[in-house]
C-alpha positions in Angstrom: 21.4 10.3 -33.5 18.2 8.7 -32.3 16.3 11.2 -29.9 12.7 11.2 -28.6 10.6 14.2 -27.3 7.7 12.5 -25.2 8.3 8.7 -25.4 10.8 8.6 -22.7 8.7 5.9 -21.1 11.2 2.3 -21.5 10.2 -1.2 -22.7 10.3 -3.3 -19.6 11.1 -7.0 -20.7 11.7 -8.4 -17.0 10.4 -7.4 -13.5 10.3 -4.0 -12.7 11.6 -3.1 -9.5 11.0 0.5 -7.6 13.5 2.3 -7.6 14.7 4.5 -10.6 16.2 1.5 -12.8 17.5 -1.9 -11.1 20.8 -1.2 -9.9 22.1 -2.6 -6.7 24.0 0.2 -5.7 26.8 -1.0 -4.2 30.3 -2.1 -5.4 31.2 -5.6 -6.2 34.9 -7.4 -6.5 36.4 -7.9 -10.0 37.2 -11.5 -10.5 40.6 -11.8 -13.3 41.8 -15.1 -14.8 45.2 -14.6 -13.8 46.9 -18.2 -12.7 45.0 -19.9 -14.9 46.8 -22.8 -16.7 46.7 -21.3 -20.0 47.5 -18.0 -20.8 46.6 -16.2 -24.4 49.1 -14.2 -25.3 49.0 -10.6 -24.5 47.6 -8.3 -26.7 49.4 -4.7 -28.1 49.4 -2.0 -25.2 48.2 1.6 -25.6 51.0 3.8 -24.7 49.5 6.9 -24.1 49.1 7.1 -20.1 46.8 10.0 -20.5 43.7 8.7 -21.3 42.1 5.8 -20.9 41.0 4.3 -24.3 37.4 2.8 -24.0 34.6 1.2 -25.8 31.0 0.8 -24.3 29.2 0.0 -27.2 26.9 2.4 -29.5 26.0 5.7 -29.6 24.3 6.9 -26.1 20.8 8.2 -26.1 21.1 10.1 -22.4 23.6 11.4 -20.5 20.9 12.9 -18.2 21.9 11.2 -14.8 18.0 10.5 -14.0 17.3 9.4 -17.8 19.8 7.5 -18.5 19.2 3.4 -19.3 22.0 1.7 -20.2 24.6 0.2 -18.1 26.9 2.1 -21.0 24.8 4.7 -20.2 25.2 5.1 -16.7 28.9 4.4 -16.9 29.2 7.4 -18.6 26.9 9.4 -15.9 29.0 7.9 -13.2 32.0 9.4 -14.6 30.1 13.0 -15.0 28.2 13.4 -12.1 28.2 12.4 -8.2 25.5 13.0 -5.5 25.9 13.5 -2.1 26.9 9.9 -1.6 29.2 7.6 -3.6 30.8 3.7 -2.9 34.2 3.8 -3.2 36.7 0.8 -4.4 35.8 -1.4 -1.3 32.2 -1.3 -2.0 31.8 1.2 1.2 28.5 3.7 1.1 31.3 7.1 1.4 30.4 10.9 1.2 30.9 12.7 -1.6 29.2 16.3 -2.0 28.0 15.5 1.6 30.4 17.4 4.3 29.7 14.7 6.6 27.2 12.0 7.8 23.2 13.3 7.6 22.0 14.0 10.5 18.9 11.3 11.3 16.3 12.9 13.7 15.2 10.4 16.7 11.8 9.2 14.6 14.2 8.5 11.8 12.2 10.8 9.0 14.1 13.9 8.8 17.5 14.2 7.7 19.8 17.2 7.6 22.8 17.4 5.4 25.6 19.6 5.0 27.1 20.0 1.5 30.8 20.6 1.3 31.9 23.7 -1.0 32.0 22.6 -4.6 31.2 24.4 -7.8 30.0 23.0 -11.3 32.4 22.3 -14.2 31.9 26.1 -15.3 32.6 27.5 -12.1 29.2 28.3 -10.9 28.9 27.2 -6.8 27.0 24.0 -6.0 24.1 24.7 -4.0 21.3 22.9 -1.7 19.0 24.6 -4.5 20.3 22.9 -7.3 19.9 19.3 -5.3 16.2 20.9 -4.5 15.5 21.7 -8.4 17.0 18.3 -9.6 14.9 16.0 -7.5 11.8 17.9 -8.4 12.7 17.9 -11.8 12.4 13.9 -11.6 8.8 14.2 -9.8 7.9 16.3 -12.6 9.0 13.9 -14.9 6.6 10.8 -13.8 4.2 11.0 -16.2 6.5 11.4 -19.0 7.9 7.8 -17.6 10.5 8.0 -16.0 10.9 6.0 -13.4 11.2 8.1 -9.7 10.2 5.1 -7.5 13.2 6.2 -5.7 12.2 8.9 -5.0 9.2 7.3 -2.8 10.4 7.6 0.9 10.7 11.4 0.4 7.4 13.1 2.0 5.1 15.1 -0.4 3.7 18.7 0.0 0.1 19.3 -1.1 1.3 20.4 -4.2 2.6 17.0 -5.0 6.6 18.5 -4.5 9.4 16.6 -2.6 9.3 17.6 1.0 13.4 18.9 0.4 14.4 22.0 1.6 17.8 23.8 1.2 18.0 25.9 4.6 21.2 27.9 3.7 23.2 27.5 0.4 24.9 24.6 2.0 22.7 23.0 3.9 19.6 20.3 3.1 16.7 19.1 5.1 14.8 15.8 3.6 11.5 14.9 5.6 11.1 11.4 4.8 7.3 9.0 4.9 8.6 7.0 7.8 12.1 5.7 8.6 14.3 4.5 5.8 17.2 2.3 6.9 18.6 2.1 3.7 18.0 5.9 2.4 21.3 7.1 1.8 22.2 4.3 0.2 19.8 5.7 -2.2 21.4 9.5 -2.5 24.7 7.5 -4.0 21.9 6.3 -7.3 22.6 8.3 -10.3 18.9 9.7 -9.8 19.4 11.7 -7.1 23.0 13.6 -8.5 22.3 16.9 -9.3 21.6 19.1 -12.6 22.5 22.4 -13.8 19.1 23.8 -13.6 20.2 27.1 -16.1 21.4 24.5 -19.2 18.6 22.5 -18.2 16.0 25.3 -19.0 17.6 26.9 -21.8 18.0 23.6 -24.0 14.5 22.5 -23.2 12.3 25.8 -23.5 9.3 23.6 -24.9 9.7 21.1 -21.9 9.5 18.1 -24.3 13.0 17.0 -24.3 14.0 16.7 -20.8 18.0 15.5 -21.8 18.6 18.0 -24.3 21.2 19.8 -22.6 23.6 16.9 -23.2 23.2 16.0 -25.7 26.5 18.1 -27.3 29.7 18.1 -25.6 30.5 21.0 -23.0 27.4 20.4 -20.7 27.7 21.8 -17.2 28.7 18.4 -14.9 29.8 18.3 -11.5 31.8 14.8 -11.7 35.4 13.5 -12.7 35.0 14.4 -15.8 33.4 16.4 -18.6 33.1 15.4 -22.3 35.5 17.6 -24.4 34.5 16.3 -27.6 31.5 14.4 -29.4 31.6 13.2 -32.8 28.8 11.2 -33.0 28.4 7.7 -34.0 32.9 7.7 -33.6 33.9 8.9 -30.6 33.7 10.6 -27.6 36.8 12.7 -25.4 36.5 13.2 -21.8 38.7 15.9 -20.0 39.4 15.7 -16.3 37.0 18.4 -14.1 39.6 20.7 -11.8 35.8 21.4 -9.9 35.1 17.6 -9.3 35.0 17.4 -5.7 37.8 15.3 -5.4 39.8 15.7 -8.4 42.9 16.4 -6.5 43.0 12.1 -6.2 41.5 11.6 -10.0 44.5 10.0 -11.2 43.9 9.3 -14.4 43.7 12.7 -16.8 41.2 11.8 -19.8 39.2 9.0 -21.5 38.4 8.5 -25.1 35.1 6.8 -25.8 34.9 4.5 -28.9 31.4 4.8 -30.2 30.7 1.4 -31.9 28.4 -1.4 -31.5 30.2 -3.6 -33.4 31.6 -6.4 -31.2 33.8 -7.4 -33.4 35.5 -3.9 -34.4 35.7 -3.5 -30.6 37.8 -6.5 -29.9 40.0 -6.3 -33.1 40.7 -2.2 -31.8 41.7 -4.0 -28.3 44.2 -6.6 -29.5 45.4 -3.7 -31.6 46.3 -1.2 -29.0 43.9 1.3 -29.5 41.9 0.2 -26.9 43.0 -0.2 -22.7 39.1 -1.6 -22.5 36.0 -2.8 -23.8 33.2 -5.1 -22.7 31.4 -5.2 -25.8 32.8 -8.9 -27.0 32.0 -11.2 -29.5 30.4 -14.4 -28.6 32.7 -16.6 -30.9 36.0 -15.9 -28.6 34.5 -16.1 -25.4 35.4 -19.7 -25.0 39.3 -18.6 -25.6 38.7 -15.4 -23.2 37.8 -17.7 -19.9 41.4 -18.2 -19.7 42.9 -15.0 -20.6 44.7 -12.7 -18.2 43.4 -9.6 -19.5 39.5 -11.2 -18.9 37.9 -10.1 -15.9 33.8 -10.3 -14.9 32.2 -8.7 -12.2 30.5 -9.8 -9.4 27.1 -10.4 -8.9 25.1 -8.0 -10.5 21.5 -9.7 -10.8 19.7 -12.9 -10.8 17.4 -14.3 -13.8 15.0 -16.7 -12.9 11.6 -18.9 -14.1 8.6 -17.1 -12.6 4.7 -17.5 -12.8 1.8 -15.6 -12.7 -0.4 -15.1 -10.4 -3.5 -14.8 -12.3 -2.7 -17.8 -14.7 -5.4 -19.9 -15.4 -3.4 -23.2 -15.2 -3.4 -22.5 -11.0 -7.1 -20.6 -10.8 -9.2 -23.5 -9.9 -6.5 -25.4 -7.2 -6.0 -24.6 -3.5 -3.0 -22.9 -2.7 -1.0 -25.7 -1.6 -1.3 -27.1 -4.9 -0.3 -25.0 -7.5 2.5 -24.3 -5.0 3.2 -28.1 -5.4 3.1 -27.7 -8.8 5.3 -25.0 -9.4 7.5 -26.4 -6.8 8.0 -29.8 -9.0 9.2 -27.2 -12.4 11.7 -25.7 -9.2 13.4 -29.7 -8.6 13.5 -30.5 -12.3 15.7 -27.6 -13.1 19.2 -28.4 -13.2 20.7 -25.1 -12.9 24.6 -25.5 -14.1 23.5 -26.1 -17.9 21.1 -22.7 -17.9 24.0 -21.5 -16.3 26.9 -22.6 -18.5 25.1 -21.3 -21.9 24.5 -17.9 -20.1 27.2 -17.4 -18.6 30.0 -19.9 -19.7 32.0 -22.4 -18.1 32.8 -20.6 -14.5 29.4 -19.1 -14.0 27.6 -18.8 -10.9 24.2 -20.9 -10.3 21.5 -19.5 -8.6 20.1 -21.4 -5.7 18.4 -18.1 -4.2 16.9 -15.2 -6.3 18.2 -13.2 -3.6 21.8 -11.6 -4.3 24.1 -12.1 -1.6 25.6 -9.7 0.8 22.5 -7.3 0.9 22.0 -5.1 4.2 19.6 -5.9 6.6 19.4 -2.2 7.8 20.9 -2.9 10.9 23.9 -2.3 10.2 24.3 -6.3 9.2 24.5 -8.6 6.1 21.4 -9.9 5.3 21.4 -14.2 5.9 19.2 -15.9 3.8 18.6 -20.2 4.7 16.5 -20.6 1.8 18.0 -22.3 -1.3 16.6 -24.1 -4.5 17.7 -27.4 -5.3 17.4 -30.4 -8.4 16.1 -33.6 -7.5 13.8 -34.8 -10.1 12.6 -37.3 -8.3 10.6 -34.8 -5.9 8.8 -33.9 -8.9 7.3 -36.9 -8.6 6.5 -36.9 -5.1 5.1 -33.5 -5.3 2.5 -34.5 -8.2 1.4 -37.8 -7.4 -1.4 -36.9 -4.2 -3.0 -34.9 -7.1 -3.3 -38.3 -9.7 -0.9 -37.7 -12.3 0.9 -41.4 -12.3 4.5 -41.5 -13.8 6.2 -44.5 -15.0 9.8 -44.9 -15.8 11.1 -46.1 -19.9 13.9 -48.0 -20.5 15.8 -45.0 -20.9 15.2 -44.0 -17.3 13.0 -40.9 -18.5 9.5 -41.0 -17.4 6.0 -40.1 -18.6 3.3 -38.5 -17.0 -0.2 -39.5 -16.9 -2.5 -37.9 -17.3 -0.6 -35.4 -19.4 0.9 -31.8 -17.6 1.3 -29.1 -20.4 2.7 -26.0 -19.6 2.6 -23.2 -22.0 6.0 -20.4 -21.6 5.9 -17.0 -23.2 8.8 -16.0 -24.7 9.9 -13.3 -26.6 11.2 -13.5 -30.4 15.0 -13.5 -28.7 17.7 -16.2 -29.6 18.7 -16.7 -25.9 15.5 -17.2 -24.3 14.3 -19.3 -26.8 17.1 -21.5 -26.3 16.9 -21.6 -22.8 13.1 -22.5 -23.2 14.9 -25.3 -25.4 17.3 -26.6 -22.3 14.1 -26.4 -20.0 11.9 -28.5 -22.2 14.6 -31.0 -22.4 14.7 -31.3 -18.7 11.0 -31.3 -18.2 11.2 -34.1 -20.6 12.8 -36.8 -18.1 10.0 -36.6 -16.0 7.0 -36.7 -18.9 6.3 -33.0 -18.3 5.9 -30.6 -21.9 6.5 -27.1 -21.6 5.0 -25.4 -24.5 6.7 -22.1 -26.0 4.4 -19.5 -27.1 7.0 -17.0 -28.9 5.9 -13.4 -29.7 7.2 -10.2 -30.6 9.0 -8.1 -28.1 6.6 -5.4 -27.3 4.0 -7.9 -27.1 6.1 -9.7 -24.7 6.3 -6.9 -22.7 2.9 -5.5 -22.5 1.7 -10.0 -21.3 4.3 -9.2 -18.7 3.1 -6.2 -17.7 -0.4 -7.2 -16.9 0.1 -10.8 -15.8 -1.2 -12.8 -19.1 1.0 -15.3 -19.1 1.8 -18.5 -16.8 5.7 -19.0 -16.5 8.2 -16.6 -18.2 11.7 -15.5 -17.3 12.8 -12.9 -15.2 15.6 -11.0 -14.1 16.3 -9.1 -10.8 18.3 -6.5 -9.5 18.9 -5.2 -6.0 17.8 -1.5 -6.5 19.0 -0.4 -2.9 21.4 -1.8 -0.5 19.2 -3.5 1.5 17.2 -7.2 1.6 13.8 -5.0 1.1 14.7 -4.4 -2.3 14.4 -7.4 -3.6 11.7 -9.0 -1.2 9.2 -6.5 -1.6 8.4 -6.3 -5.1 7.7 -9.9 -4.8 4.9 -9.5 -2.6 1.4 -9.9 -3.5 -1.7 -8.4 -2.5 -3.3 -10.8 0.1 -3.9 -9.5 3.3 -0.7 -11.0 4.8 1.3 -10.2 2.3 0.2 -6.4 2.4 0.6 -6.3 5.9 4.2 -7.5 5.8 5.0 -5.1 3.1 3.6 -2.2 5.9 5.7 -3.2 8.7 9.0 -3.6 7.3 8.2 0.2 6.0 7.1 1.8 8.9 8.7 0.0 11.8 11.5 1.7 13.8 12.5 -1.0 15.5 15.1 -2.8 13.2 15.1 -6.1 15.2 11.1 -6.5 14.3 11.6 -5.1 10.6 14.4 -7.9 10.2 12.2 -10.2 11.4 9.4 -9.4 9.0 12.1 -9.6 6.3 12.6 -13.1 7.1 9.1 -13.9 7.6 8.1 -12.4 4.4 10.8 -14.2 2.2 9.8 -17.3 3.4 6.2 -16.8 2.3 7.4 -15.7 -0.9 10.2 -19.0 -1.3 6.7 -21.4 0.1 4.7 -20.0 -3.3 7.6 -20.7 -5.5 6.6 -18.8 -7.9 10.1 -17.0 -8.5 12.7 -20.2 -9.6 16.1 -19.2 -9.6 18.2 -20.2 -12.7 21.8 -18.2 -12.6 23.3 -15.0 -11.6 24.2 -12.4 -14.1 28.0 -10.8 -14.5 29.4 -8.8 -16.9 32.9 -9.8 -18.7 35.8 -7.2 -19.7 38.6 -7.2 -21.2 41.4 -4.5 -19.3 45.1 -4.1 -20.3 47.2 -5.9 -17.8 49.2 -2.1 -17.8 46.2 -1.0 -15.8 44.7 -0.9 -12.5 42.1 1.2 -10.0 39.0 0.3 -12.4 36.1 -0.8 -10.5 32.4 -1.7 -11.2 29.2 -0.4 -9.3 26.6 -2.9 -8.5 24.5 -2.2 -11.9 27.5 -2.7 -13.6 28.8 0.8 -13.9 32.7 1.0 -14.5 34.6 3.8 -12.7 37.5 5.1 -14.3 38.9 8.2 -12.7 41.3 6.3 -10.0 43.1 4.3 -12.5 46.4 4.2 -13.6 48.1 3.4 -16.4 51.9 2.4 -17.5 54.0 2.8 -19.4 55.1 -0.1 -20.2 57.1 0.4 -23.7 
């Protein structure tokens, strides 16, 4: 079992968002195949009702809520540990350790909540302390890393410490930077559940391998459930938690983790019985899936998409307007259903917006966005020609492109990108332009990303927070207008003028095109029609504790 004492810090191979991974915490609907014309025919059923037979894929590095990476990963968490906030199975923001609604002082920065009585899986009482310790465990944690970006509305002391304090054993003040609309949206992210600060210190005397304490089974939770058994690299056995907060409405009793990567061994287990669910698939039946009745994908979890650098050289010597021109004409050439299609098979969803839909606006609203990208090649025309590049149509309909427009695109040494780069040239192709791949290794990938040494790559986004913000700001740059956008939508207290910004600020972004939507990411299951209560989180996280399961033999 792979573990690492001081490299905890990840890989990033697409935009990094703040905001402790790039979850959009909030629930999405579960679309099934059911109705469809043709049916496969069912697959063996597991019979024993009291656990829940799963695979996720390989063996997990962390089950540390605030280092763990994976969307197996946080699955798992999920299941083990809850915050003061959770989203239940209509995608509503619900308390869970909290007693009741924070209380929001008039400036909006200060909130006061109340913890209801709950005690960890070995008995020991949950206190404001341990909420206290745990987020200042993850401050500590920064330069080992890991991600705490949100953690960043939460006030600092002089000593660099979370302005948290726990007033009684039950009771928690938060003084905040300014006011935070969308804040406890943010106490339902896996970051900010608590830790059992006494297994955390005795399994990490040293202080060099922060998620030590679970990595056995037996470690102190405060969730549904707590893992029973771990034989690594085979399996993994849950057992309900009588001191889950709710467990008085956790209807199902156990799970049973498969540990194995193997796609294939996965699927073969499920038509077998011995698995109610896995969503680790193989890619040669996925065509014969789309119209199965046990298939389901999520919603909306993210949106990939074509962006540029800002620093590339191709755009340093042209005004603005141009090399908005320019990457404009790459947006109108791109027809979005083939990306789509390979990525995401036959009923994916195109991407006309690398917004996600059904954000907040922090006013209590749904975010409305009237910006959308669209194909019509013959814009790209339009859009190049006042600069002197003359096209002229072939017999074939294509075009070329004088004088010649060579784009170089980084990619990294992965099968998927590079054939999407493939699909892109193809379409660049009818108009004359050449998109040249530049493929390299992954790490080098990431580290051009990282500092901008590149001129169009792919990239994928995530709402980290229920709220528009979280996926407009980290698309804003550093001019003067941009910064001062980014200010006001984080200090203002009036929510009519932060939406406002919002809007203004997304437009600037859509009139650089510099982000190009392509498709929006889901994630496809396979669940025994003998089941029912799963649902997903917004990063993809399956919970399992409300389901149930027939009997049907």
């Amino acid at each position: 079992m792979k573990r690492t004492t001081a490299g905890i810090l990840a890989v990033l191979l697409t935009i990094s968002l703040a905001g402790c991974g790039r979850d959009k915490v909030s629930v999405v609907p579960t679309e099934t195949n059911r109705g469809a014309e043709e049916q496969q025919v069912a697959s063996t059923t597991n019979k024993d009702t009291a656990k829940l037979y799963i695979n996720l894929g390989g063996e997990p590095e962390y089950l540390d809520p605030l280092l763990a990476k994976s969307t197996e990963e946080k699955t798992l968490v999920a299941n083990s540990f809850v915050g003061l906030y959770t989203y239940n199975a209509k995608g509503t923001l619900v308390t869970a350790i909290a007693a009741d609604e924070a209380e929001v002082s008039e400036d909006g920065c200060k909130y006061t909540i109340h913890l209801k009585e709950t005690k960890w899986s070995n008995g020991d009482p949950l206190l404001a302390e341990d909420f206290v310790y745990s987020w200042n465990r993850a401050i500590s944690l920064e330069e080992a890393g890991v991600d705490t970006g949100c953690f960043a509305p939460i006030a600092r002391a002089e000593d660099g410490s979370l302005l948290v304090e726990a007033t009684d054993n039950l009771t928690l003040e938060i003084t905040l930077t300014g006011p935070c609309p969308y804040f406890t949206s943010l106490l339902a992210k896996p970051a900010y559940a608590p830790v059992h600060k006494a297994s955390v210190m005795a399994a990490n005397p040293a202080g060099n391998t922060p998620g030590a304490w679970t990595w056995e089974a037996g470690f102190v939770c405060n969730g549904a459930y707590q893992l029973a058994q771990w034989q690594h690299d085979e399996f993994m056995s849950y057992d309900r938690n009588p001191n889950f907060y709710d467990a008085a409405n956790v209807t199902m009793p156990g799970l049973y983790v498969m540990v194995n990567a193997d796609a294939a061994d996965a699927y073969t287990a499920y038509n077998g019985g011995d698995l109610d669910f896995a969503d680790e698939l193989p890619e040669d039946v996925m065509d014969e899936l789309v119209t199965d009745e046990e298939y389901h994908r999520t919603g909306a979890l993210s949106v990939s998409y074509l962006m540029f650098s800002p620093t590339a050289s191709l755009f340093a010597e042209m005004e603005p307007k141009q090399a908005a021109d320019y990457r404009q004409a790459i947006s109108r050439l791109i027809q979005r259903k083939a990306f789509t299609s390979h990525m995401m098979g036959a009923n994916g969803e195109v991407a006309t917006n690398w917004m996600l839909p059904g954000l907040g606006d922090g006013n209590g609203g749904i975010y409305e966005s009237t910006n959308k990208a669209i194909y019509r090649s013959k814009d790209v025309m339009g859009l190049l020609e006042p600069y002197g590049f003359v096209f002229t149509e072939q017999e074939d309909h294509s075009y070329t492109c004088e004088p010649a427009l060579e784009i170089p695109v980084l990619v990294p040494e992965n099968a998927e990108k590079q054939a999407l780069v493939e699909l892109l040239q193809q379409q660049a192709a009818q108009v004359g332009i050449t998109l040249t791949p530049e493929v390299v290794d992954e790490g080098t990938y990431a580290a051009r990303v990282e500092s901008g040494a590149y001129t169009m790559t792919f990239g994928e986004m995530s709402a980290s927070y229920d709220d528009a913000a979280s996926m407009i700001l980290p698309l804003l740059g550093e001019s003067e207008e941009e910064v001062a956008l980014a200010t006001e939508i984080t200090t203002t207290t009036d929510p009519t003028v932060r939406l406002a910004r919002l809007h203004d600020a997304e437009a600037l972004i859509w009139n650089q095109y510099r982000y190009l939507p392509l498709y929006v990411t889901s994630d496809g299951y396979l669940l025994k029609s003998n089941i029912s209560g799963v649902y997903t989180l917004g990063g993809g996280e399956k919970l399992y504790f409300y389901a149930t399961k027939k009997d049907e033999g």
